[in-house]
C-alpha positions in Angstrom: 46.6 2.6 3.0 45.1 -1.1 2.0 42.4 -1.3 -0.3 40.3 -2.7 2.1 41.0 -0.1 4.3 40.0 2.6 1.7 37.0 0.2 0.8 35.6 0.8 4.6 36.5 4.2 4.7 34.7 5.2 1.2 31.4 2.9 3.0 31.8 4.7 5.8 31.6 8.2 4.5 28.9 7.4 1.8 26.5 6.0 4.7 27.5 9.2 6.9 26.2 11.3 3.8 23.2 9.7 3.3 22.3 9.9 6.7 22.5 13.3 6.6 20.8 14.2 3.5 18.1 12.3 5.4 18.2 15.0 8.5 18.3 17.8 6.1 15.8 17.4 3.7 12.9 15.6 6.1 10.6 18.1 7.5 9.7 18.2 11.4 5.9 17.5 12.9 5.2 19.0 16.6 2.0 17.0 17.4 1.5 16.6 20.5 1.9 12.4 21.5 -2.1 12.6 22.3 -4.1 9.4 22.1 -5.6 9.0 18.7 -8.3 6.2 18.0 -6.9 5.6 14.2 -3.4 5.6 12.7 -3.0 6.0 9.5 0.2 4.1 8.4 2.3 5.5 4.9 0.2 8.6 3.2 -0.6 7.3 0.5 -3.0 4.6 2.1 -5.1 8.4 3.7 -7.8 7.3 0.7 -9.1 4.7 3.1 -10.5 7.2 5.0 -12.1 9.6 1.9 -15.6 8.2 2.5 -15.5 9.0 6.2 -16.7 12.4 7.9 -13.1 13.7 8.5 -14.0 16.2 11.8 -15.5 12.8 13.6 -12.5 11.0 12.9 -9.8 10.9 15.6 -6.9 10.0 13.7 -3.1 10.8 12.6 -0.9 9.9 9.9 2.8 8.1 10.0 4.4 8.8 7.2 6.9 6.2 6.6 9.0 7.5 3.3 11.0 10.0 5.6 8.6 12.9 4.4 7.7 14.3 8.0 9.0 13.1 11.5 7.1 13.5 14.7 10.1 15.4 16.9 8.3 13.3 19.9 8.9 10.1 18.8 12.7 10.7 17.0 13.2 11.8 21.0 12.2 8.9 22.0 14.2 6.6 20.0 17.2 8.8 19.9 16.9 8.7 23.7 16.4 4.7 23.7 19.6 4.8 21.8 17.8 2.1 18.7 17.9 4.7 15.7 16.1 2.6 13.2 13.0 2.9 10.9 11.2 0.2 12.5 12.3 1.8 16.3 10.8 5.3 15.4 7.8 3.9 14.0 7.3 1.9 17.5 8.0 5.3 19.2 5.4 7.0 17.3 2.6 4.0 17.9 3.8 4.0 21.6 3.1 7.9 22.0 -0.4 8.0 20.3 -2.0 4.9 21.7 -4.5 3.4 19.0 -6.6 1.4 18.9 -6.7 0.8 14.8 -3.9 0.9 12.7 -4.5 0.9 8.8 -2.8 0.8 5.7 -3.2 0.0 2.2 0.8 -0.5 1.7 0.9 -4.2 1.5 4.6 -4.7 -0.4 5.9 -2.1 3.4 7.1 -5.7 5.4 8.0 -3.3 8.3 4.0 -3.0 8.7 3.7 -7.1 9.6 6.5 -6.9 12.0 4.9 -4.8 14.5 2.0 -6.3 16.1 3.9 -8.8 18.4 5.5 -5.4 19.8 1.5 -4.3 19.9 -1.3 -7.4 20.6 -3.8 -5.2 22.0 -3.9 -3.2 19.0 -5.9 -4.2 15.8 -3.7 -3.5 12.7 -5.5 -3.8 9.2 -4.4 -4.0 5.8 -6.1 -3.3 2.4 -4.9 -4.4 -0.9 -3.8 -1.6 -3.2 -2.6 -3.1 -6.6 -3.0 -6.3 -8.0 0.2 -7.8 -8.6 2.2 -10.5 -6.4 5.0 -12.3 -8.2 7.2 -9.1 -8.9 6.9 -8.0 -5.4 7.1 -11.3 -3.4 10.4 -11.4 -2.9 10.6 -9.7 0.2 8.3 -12.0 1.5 10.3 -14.7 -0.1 13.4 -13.7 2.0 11.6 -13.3 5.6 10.1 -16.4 5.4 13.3 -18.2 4.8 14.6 -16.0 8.0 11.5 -17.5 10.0 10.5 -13.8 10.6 6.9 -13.6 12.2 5.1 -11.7 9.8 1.1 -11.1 11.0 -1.6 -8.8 11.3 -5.0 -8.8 12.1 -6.9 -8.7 8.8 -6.2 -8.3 5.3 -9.0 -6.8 3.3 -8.0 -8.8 -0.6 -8.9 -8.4 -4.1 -9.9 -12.6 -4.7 -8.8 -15.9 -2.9 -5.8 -16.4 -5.2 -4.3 -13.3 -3.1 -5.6 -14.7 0.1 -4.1 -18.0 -0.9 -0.4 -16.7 -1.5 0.0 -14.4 1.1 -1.1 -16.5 3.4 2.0 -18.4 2.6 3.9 -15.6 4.4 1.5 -13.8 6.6 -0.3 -15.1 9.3 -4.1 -13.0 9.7 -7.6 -13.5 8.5 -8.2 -12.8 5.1 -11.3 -11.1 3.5 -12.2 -11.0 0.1 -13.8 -7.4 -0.9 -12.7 -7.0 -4.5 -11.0 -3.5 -5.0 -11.5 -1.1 -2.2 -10.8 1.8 -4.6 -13.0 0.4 -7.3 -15.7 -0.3 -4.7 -15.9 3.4 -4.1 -17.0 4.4 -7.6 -20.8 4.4 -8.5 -22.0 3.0 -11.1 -25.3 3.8 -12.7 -28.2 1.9 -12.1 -29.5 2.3 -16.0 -26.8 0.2 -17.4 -27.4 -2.9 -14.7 -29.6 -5.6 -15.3 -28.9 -9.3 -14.6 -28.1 -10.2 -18.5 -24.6 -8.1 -19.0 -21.2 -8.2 -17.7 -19.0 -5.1 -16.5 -15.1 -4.6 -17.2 -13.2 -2.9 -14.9 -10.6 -1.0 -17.2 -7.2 -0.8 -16.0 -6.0 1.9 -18.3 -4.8 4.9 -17.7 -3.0 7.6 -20.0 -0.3 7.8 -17.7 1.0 7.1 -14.5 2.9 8.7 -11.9 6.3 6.5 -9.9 8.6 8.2 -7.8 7.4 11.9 -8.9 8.1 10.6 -12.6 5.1 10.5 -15.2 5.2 7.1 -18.0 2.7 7.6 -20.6 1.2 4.4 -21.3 2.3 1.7 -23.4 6.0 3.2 -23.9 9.0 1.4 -23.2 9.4 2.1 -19.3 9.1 -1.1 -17.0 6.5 0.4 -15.3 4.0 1.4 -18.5 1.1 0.0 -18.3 0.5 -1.7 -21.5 -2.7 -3.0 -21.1 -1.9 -6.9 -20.7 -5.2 -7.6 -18.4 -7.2 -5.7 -21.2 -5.7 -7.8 -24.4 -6.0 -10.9 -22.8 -9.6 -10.9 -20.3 -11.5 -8.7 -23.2 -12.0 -11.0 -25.9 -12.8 -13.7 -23.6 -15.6 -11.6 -21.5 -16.6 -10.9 -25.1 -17.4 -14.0 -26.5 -18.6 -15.1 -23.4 -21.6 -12.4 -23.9 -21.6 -13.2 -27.1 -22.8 -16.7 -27.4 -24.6 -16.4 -24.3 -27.1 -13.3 -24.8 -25.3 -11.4 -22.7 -24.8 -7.4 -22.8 -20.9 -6.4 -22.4 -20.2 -2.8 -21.4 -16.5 -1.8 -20.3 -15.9 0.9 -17.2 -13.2 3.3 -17.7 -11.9 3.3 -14.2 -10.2 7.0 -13.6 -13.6 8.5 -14.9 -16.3 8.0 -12.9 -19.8 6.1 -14.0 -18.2 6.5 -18.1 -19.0 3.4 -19.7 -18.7 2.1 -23.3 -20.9 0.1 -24.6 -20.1 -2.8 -27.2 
């Protein structure tokens, strides 16, 4: 037996596995393919909804990390013979019929290549994390393939995001700042038109891929407060000389502000 041939044979077999460890370990959903005014699209972006009455909503989520399958829609695309991540997630938009699709996974490409298959449906994306170099690869590469990337509207942190990903994605952009932040009182007391507001980043840890990194250790993804060391002393002596009151809000606790 060549090399090559073993080569192909060991490719073969590693795909077949994977494949199945896939089958095994998702879990089946029976929903019925109703019509559904709102999908949700990836889990994670469900905090979208939090401010919303949830019994009034007529929604459903697709979950798109091979968590849960919708046995109605893996029929479908079994029985359109196009096994495929992007195919099942057509099935399952083509079964519920919505009119909104949301998400706030902006890096998930897959999301930007579906509305040609869907015009008459409005398909909305919200910003989740502010970073773009590190993760605009992707984006990099479709371009370079010509692949139409678009959306109807893209809810951003500031124009500089509006600015590059336009680059890739054809949509309108909105500038709303931080949807999550935007959520989060803060206490009328401490507002008056002479002091500026931080918007900590920090957090003690995080959570990636069910694994928790305390903060500032030596893991790629620890926060170690670069935003804080480098926008703080300027906001500082910015109130400073100019009579201005500077209080910093730590973001995962809610209306807890420090005053300096």
């Amino acid at each position: 037996m060549t090399l090559k041939l073993q080569k192909n044979i060991f490719m073969k077999d590693n795909k077949l596995k994977k494949i199945l460890n896939t089958f095994l370990n998702f879990k089946i959903n029976f929903t019925l393919p109703l019509k559904k005014e709102i999908i949700v699209y990836d889990r994670i972006s469900c905090y979208l909804l939090d401010n919303f009455p949830q019994k009034k909503i007529n929604y459903i989520v697709l979950s798109t990390r091979k968590e849960i399958f919708n046995i109605f829609a893996l029929l479908m695309m079994i029985v359109k013979f196009k096994i495929s991540r992007e195919e099942y997630f057509k099935s399952f938009i083509y079964l519920f019929r919505p009119k909104i699709i949301i998400s706030a996974s902006e890096y998930d490409i897959t999301f930007y290549k579906l509305k040609k298959f869907f015009p008459n449906i409005k398909f909305f994306m919200v910003q989740n994390g502010a970073r773009f170099k590190n993760d605009s690869s992707n984006l990099q590469k479709k371009k370079l393939l010509n692949t139409k990337l678009e959306i109807d509207y893209f809810f951003v942190f500031s124009k500089y995001y509006a600015n590059e990903l336009k680059k890739f994605i054809k949509c309108n952009f909105i500038v709303i700042g931080s949807f999550k932040c935007n959520n989060v009182p803060i206490n009328k007391f401490i507002i008056d038109k002479r002091s500026v507001i931080f918007i900590s980043t920090i957090r003690k840890q995080t959570k990636v891929n069910n694994k928790i990194i305390k903060a500032n250790s030596s893991d790629k993804f620890s926060n170690n407060y670069w935003v804080e060391k480098y926008i703080v002393p300027i906001l500082f002596e910015f109130c400073e000389n100019n009579n201005y009151k500077f209080r910093i809000s730590i973001k995962t606790l809610k209306n807890l502000l420090m005053k300096l």
